[in-house]
VMD Tcl script that draws the C-alpha trace (Angstrom):
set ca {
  {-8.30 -15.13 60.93}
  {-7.35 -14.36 64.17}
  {-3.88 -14.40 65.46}
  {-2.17 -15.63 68.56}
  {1.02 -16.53 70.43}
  {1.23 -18.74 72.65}
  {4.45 -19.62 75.11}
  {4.47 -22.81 76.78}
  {6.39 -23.20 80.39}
  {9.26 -24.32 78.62}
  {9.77 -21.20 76.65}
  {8.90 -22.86 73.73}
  {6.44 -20.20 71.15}
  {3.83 -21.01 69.07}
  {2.12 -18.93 66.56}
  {-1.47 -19.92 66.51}
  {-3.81 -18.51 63.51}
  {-7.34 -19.41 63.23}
  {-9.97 -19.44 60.76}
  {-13.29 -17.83 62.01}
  {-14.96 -22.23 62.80}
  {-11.83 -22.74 64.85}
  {-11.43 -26.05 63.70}
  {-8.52 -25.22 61.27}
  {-5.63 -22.61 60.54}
  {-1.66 -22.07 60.79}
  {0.36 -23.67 63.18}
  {3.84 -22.23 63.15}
  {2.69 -21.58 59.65}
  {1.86 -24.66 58.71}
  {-1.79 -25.88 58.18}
  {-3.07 -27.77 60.96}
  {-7.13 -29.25 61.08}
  {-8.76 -30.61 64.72}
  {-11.91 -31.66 65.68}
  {-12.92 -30.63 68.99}
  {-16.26 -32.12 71.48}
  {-17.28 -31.13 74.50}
  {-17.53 -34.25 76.57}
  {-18.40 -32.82 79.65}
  {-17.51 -29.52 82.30}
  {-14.12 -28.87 81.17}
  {-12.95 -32.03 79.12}
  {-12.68 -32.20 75.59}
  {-12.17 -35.10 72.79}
  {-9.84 -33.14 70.21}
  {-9.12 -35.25 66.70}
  {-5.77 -33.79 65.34}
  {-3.93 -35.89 62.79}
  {-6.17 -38.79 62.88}
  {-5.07 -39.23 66.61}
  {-7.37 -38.75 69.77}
  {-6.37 -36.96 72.59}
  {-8.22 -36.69 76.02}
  {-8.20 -32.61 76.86}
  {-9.39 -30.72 79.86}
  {-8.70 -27.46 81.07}
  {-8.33 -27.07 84.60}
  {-7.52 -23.89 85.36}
  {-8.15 -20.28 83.29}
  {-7.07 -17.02 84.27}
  {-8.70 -14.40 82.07}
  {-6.64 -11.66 82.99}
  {-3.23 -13.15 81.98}
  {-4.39 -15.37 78.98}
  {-2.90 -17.77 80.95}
  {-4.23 -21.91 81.09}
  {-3.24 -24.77 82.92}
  {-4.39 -28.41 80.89}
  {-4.42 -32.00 81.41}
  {-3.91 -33.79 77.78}
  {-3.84 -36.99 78.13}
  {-2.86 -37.20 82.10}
  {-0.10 -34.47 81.25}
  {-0.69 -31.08 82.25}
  {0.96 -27.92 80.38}
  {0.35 -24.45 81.02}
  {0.38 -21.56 78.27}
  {-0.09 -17.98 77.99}
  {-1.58 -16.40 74.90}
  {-0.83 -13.27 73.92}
  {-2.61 -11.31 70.92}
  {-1.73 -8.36 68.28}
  {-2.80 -6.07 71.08}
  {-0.83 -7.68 73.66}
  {2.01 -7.48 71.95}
  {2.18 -3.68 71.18}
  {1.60 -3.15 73.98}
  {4.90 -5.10 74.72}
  {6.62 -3.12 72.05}
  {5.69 0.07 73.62}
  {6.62 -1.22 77.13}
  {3.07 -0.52 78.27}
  {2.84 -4.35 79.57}
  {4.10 -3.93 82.84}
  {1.03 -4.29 84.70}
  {3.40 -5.52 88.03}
  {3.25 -1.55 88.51}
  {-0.39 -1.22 88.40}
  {-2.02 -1.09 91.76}
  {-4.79 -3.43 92.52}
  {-6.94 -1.98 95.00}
  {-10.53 -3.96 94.33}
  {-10.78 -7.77 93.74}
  {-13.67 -8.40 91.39}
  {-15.73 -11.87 91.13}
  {-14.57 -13.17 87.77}
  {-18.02 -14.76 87.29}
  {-20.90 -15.07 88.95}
  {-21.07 -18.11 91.56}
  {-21.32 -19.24 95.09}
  {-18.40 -18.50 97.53}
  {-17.50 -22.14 99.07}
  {-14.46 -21.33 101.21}
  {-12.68 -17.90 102.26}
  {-9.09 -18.86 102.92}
  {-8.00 -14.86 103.88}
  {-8.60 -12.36 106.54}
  {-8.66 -8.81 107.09}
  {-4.75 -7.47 107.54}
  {-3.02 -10.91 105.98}
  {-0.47 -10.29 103.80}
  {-0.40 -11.89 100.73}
  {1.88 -12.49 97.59}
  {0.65 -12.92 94.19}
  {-0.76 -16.12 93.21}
  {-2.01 -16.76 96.68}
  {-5.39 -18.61 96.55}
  {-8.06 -16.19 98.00}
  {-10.63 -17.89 98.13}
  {-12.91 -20.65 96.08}
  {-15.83 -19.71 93.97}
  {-17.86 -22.23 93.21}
  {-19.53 -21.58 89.26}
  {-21.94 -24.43 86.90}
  {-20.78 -26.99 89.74}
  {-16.84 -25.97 89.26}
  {-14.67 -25.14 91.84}
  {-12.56 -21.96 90.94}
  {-9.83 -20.79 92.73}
  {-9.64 -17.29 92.94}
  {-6.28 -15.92 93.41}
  {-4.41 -12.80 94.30}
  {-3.22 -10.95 90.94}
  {-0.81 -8.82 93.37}
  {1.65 -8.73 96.64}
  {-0.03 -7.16 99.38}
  {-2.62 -6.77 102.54}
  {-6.23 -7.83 102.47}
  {-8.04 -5.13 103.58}
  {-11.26 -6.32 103.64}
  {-13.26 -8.83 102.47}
  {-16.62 -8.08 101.28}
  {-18.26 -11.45 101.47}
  {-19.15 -14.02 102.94}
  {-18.91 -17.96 102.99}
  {-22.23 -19.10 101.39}
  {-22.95 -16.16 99.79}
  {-24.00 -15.86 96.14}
  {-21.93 -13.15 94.33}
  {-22.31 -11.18 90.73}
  {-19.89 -11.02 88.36}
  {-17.66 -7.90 88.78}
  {-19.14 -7.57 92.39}
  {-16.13 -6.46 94.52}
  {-15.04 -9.38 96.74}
  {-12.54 -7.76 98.70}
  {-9.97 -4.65 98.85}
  {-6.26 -4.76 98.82}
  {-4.78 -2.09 101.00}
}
mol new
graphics top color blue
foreach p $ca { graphics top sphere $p radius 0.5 }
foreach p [lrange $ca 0 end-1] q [lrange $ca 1 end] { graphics top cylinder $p $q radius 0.2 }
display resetview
């Protein structure tokens, strides 16, 4: 069973266990069963108590564990954290605010659609960089630091690899 917690953006915790399917587990410790479809892109039909509930996840960033959905016209955004992440936390070797970022790395393979950066612009974390478009999605790709844009190592148009170095933080 795997083990997660998630935080919500009102603080609120949730300890998440699943079996291997997915489809069932602990919820706060309490067993919890869902049915989940892929409708389409990023939407979902989940089945959770005999009610149905309209999902679709609009934003991902792999690097945080952190998602932004849309349930039912709502939107909530979560962080996970696993039994890594958090020793890590109890050794206070999460602090990756100190860690420099020098290289900016395509996330996934795609097309670059729009470069909204140059060369020497300052930039604060959580800036949109630029959009990368991937299986006919639009992803913003944004800065996981403060800083200057030293280069940029694409171009509008151009098809990238992932973990192909986009561009270079000074």
């Amino acid at each position: 069973m795997s083990e997660l917690k998630v935080v919500g953006t009102n603080k609120k915790e949730f300890k998440v266990e699943l079996d291997q399917t997915g489809n069932s587990g602990l919820l706060n410790g309490e067993d919890f069963s869902w049915d989940v479809i892929k409708t389409k892109g990023n939407s979902y039909s989940v089945i959770k108590n005999n009610k149905s509930y309209n999902l679709e996840v609009l934003e991902v960033v792999a690097e945080e564990k952190s998602f932004l959905i849309k349930v039912d016209g709502i939107k909530y955004q979560f962080n996970a954290k696993d039994k890594y992440d958090e020793l890590l936390h109890s050794l206070g070797m999460d602090t990756t605010a100190s860690k420099k970022v020098s290289d900016l790395k395509a996330p996934m393979p795609g097309l670059v659609l729009e470069i909204s950066v140059s060369g020497g612009q300052q930039v604060s974390k959580g800036d949109a960089l630029l959009i990368l478009e991937a299986m006919k999605m639009e992803n913003v790709i944004k800065s996981p630091t403060d800083g200057v844009i030293k280069s940029i190592s694409v171009n509008q148009g151009e098809t990238v690899e992932k973990n192909q170095i986009i561009l270079n933080f000074e």
